[in-house]
C-alpha positions, 0 to 999 in steps of 0.5 A, spaced: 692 176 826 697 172 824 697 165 819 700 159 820 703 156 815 710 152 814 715 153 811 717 145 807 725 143 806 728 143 799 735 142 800 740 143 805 739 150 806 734 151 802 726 152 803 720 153 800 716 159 803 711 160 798 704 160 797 698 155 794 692 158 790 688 153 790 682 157 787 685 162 782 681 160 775 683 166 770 691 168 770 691 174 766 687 171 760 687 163 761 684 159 765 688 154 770 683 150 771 688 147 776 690 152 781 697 155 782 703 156 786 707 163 788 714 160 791 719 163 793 725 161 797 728 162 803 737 161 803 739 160 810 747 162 810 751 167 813 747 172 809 740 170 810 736 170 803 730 170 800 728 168 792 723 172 789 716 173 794 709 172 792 702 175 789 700 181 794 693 177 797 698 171 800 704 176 803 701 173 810 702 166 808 709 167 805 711 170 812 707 165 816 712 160 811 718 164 813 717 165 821 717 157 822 724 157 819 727 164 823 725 170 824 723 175 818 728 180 821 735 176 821 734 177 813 739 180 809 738 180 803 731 179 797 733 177 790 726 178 785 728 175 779 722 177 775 717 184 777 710 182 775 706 182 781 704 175 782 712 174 784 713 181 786 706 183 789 708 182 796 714 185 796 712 191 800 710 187 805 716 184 806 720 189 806 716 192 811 718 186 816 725 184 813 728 191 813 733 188 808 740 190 806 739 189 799 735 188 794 738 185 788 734 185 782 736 186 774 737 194 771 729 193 768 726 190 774 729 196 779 725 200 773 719 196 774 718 195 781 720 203 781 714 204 777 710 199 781 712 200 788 717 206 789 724 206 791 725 200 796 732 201 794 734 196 789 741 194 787 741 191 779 744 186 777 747 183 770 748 177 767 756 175 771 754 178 776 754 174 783 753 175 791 756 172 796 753 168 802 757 166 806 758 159 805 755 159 798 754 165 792 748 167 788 749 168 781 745 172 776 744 171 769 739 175 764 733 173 761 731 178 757 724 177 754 722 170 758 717 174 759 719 180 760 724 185 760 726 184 767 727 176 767 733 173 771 735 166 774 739 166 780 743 159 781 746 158 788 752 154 787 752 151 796 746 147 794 746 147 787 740 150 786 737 153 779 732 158 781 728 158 775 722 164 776 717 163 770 721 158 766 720 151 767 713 152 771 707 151 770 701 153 774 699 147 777 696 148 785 697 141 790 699 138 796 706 135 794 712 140 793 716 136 787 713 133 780 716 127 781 710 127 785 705 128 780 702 124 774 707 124 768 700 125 764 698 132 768 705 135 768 705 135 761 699 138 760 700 144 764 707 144 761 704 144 755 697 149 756 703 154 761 708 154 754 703 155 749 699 161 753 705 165 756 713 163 753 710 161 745 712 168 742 718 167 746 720 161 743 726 162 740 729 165 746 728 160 750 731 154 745 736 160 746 736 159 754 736 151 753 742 152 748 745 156 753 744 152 759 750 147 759 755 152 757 753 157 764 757 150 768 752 151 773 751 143 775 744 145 777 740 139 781 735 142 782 730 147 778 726 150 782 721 155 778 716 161 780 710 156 779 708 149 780 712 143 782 720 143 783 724 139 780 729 134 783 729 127 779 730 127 771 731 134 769 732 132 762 724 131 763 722 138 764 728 141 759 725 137 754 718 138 755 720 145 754 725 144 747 719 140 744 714 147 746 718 151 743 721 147 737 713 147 735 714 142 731 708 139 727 704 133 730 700 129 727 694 131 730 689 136 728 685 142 731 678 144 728 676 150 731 670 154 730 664 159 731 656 158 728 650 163 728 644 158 725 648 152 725 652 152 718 659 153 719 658 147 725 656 142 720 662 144 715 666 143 720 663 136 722 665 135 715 671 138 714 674 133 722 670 127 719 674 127 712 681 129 718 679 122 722 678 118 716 685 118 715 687 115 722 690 122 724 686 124 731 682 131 730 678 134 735 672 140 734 672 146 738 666 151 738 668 158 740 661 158 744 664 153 750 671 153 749 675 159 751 681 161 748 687 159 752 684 151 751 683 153 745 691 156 744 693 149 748 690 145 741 692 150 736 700 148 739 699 141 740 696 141 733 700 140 726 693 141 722 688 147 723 682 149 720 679 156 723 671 156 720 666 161 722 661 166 719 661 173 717 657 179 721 657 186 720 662 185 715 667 182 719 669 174 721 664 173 727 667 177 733 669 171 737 673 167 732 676 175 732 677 174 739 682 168 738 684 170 732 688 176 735 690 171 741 693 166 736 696 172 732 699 175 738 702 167 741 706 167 734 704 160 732 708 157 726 710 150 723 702 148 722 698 146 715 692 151 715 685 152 713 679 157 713 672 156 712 666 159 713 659 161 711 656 167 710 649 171 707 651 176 701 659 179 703 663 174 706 669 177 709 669 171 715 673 166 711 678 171 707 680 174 714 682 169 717 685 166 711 688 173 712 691 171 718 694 165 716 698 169 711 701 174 716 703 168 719 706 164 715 702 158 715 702 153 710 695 154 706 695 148 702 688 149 700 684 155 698 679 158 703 672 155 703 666 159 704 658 157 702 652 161 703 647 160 707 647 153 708 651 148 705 649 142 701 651 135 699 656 138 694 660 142 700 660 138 705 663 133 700 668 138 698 670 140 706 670 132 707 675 131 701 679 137 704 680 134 711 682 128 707 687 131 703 690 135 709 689 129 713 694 126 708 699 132 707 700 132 715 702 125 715 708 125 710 710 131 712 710 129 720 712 122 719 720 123 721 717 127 728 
């Protein structure tokens, strides 16, 4: 049974044929509390072109999208700019209706989408390399690691279009097609939450990327990426928001975040927060049994101060203070004053482990970690709220030109 979906206009020769996941909650470890989109595009030239597909579930969709513009068989060409299967999973089905003359993807997507789907006849391009519509050109450039390996962007210079894949998104599922649509308040959240979960260990590549961006004289008007709104207005707006993610400058807030087993090491952090908004700097406290760690990464990021408390088991820091540690450490955070705390019965390890890992990355540890035994008393809990204090302060002097 077919669908009925259609496609919406994004500018002259250009449309929107993608699809809107309104009840996606977990995408590949965080959550999108929000939805998402997949788009893709569809150029009508002499060449007939389609930008990028979408997750294999809504293959219908996207060529229910297609059929209210023309008949899927009068296109020549695919373009897959970026191979994870939420852009590239609906591939096969496309395929399979289009019979495409080509398939232009980068060198590494024709190996990913080989090793994915089978040989469907890729043609690799480079960065430099363009193809001919007709009336207009598609021009690739690389962008290797932004996220994966096989990343590209394809700029089509009739319509002046930037088709961004992964960068500039954000996963954000709803009725409108432009962000200028949108709350300012909510598309910076999303941003900020996509940026800090995805592209954050690749932040110095994208700074690269945006270095980069006015000398490829491509004259965009248009971003239009892989997920989320597109852009039409105020471009400066989305390019800045992402230079601010990833410069990960500090901010003067803080981010408290923490495990408790009989309650101990929550109350060092009330302490320790208590001390932190004593100083006028705003703190927020997550307890690791309702925060789950792609909002608790989304803290971290926008945090210049963060204290990292939880008591030990079995020797080791507690396993869900482990678990964010590791997707912490994999996201690559830097430029943050750091603390570690904890509680523990007899060895202790918690809040040396932690404090391990501020070392591994390199994050300013103006204070000691602090460890009590057992329950803490008035004398600790002075101390942690002393610390707050104190940290408190050294994040005000050093974020007071930001």
């Amino acid at each position: 049974m077919q669908k009925f979906f259609k496609a919406e206009q994004v500018s002259a020769n250009v449309w929107w044929v993608g699809a809107v996941d309104w009840n996606v909650r977990n995408f590949h470890g965080y959550l999108t509390g929000r939805g998402s989109t997949y788009n893709a595009y569809l150029i009508i030239d002499d060449k007939v072109t389609l930008v990028d597909t979408v997750k294999a579930p809504f293959a219908e969709e996207m060529l229910a999208r297609i059929r209210s513009v023309i008949d899927p068989g009068k296109i020549d060409y695919i373009i897959s700019n970026h191979a994870e299967p939420d852009h590239s999973g609906a591939l096969p089905a496309a395929v399979a209706a289009i019979k495409p003359e080509k398939i232009f993807t980068s060198v590494a997507g024709a190996k990913t989408l080989n090793a994915y789907y089978g040989d469907l006849g890729f043609t690799p391009v480079k960065t430099g390399d363009a193809v001919e519509l007709g009336q207009g050109r598609c021009a690739f450039v690389d962008t290797k690691m932004l996220h994966w390996p096989d990343s590209m962007v394809t700029f089509y210079d009739r319509d002046k279009v930037l088709f961004s894949q992964d960068a500039f998104g954000m996963h954000l599922a709803g009725s409108f097609l432009w962000a200028d649509q949108y709350e300012e308040r909510i598309l910076e959240e999303e941003v900020e939450k996509y940026f800090a979960n995805i592209l954050n260990l690749y932040s110095e590549k994208v700074i690269a990327l945006l270095d980069s961006l006015p000398g490829l004289d491509l004259g965009f008007q248009i971003i239009a990426p892989d997920h989320g709104p597109l852009w039409r207005k105020d471009l400066d707006k989305i390019v800045s928001l992402y230079r601010k993610c990833a410069e990960q400058k500090p901010r003067p807030r803080a981010a408290v975040v923490y495990c408790t087993m009989w309650g101990s090491t929550k109350i060092c952090a009330e302490a320790f927060a208590d001390g932190v908004r004593s100083k006028g700097v705003e703190v927020e406290t997550a307890d690791l049994m309702v925060n789950e760690r792609s909002s608790i990464m989304s803290k971290v990021a926008r945090s210049g101060l963060i204290a990292f408390g939880a008591p030990t088991m079995n020797n080791q820091v507690y396993p869900a203070m482990a678990d964010v540690m590791n997707y912490v450490k994999g996201l690559r955070i830097k430029n943050k004053l750091a603390f570690a705390f904890g509680s523990c019965g007899w060895s202790g390890e918690g809040a040396r482990q932690i404090a391990a890992l501020f070392d591994e990355l390199k994050l300013e540890q103006p204070l000691p970690f602090k460890q009590v035994k057992y329950m803490p008393q008035s004398s600790d809990l002075e101390e942690f709220f002393k610390a707050g204090a104190a940290l408190a302060e050294q994040l005000l002097e050093k974020t007071k030109d930001n």
